[in-house]
Backbone as CSV, one residue per row, in Angstrom:
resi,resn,N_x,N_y,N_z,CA_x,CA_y,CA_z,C_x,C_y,C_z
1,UNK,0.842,-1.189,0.000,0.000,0.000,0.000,0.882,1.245,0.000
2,UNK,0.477,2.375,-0.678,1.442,3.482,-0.972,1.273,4.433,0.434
3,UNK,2.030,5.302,0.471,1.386,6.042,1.497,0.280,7.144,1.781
4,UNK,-0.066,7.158,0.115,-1.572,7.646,0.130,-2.664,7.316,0.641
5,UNK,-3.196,8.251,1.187,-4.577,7.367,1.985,-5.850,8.439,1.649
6,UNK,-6.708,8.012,1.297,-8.028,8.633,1.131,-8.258,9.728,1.960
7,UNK,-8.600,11.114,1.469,-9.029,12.052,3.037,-10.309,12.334,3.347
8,UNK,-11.322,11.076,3.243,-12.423,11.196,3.329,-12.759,10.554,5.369
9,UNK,-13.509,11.101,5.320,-13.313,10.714,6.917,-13.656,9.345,7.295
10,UNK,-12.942,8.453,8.621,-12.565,7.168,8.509,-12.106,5.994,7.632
11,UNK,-11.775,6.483,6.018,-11.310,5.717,5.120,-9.638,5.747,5.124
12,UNK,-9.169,4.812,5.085,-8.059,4.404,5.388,-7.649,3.765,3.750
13,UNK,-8.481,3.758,2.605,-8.274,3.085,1.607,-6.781,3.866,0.789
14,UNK,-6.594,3.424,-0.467,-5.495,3.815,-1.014,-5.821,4.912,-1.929
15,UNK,-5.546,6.411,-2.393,-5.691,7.046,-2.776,-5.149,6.987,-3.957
16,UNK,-6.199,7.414,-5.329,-5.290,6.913,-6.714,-6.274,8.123,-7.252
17,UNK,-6.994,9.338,-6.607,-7.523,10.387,-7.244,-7.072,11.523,-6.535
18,UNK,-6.580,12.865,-7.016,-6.380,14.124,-6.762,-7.645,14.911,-6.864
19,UNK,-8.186,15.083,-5.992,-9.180,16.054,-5.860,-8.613,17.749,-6.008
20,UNK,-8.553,18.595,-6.413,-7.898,20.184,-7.067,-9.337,20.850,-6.827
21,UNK,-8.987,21.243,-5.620,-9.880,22.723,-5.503,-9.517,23.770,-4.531
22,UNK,-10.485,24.626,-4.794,-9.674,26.198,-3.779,-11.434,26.720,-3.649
23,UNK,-11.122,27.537,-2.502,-12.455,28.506,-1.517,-12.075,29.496,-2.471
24,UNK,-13.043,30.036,-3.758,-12.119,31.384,-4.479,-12.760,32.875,-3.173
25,UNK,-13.721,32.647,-2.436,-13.991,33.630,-1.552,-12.184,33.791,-0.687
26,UNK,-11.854,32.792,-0.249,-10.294,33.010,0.387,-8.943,33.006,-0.093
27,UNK,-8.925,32.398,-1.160,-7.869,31.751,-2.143,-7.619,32.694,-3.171
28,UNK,-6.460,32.727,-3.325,-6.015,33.385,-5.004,-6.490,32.801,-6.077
29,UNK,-6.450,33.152,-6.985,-6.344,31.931,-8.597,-5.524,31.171,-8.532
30,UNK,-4.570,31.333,-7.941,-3.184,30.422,-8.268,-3.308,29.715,-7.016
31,UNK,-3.686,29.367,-6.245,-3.835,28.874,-4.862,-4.435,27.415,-4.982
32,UNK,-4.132,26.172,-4.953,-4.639,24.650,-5.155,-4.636,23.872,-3.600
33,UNK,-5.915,23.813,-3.402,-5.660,22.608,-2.767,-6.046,21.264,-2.870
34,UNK,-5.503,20.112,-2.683,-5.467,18.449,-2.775,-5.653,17.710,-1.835
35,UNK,-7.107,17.142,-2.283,-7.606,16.072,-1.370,-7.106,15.276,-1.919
36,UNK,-6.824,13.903,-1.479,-6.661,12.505,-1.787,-7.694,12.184,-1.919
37,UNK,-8.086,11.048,-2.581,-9.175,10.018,-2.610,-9.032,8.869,-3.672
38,UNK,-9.993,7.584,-2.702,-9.966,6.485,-3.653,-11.042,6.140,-4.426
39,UNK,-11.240,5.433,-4.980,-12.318,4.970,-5.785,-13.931,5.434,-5.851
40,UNK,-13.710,4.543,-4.170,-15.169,4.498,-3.621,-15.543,6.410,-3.527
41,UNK,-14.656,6.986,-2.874,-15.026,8.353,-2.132,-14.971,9.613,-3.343
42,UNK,-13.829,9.251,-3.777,-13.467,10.158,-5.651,-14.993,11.233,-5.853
43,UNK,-16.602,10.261,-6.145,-17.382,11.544,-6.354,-17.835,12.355,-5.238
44,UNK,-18.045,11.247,-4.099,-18.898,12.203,-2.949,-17.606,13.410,-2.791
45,UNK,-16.653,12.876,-2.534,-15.874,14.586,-2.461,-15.446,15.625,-3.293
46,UNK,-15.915,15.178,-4.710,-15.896,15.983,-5.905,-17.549,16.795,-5.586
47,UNK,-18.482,15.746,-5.624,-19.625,16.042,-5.282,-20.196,17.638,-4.108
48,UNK,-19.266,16.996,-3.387,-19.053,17.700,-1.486,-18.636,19.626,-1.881
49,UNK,-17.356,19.384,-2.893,-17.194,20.674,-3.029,-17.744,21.326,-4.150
50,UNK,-18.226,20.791,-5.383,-19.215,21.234,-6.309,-20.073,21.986,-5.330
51,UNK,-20.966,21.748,-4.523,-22.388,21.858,-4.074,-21.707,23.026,-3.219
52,UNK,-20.848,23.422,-3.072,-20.292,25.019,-2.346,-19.858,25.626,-3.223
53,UNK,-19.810,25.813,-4.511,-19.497,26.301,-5.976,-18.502,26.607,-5.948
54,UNK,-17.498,25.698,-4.922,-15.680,26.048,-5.091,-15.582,25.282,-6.674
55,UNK,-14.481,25.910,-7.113,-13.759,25.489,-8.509,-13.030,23.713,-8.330
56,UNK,-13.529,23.003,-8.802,-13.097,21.492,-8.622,-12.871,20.996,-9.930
57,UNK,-11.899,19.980,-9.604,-11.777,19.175,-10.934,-10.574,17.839,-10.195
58,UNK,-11.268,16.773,-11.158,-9.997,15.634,-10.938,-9.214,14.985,-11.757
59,UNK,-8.031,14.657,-10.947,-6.573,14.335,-11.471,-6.282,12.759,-10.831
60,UNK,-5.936,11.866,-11.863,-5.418,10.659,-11.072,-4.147,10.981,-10.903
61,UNK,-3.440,9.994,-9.717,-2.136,10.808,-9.407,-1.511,10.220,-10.273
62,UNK,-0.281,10.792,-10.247,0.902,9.952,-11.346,1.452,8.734,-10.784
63,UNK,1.686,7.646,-11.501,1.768,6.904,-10.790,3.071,6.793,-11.103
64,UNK,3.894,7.636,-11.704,5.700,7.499,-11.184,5.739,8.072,-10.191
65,UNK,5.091,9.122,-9.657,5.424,9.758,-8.447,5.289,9.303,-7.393
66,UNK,6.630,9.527,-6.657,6.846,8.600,-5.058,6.633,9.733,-4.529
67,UNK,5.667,9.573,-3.382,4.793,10.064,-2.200,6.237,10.323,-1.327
């Protein structure tokens, strides 16, 4: 297991989605932040920040990249 872990609350699963969003009420344009998530959780937290009309979009991670 990588050392990614889902940041959905009590999931402990393996993270293989980049969640990319920002509060634009607090945040710059240039300002990103990254949830983890796996499979199962990927829409509810795409879902989660849609429905607050923060700017979202997803990225699978790279999978050369060591954590």
């Amino acid at each position: 297991m990588s050392d990614r872990v889902c940041s959905r609350a009590g999931c402990r699963a393996e993270a293989v989605w980049q969640v990319v969003w920002r509060n634009p009420r607090i945040h710059a344009a240039d300002r990103r932040k990254i949830w983890a998530a796996c499979d199962a959780h990927v829409g509810f937290l795409r879902d989660y920040l849609a429905a607050r009309d923060f700017p979202v979009s997803v990225e699978p991670f790279d999978t050369e990249q060591v954590s």
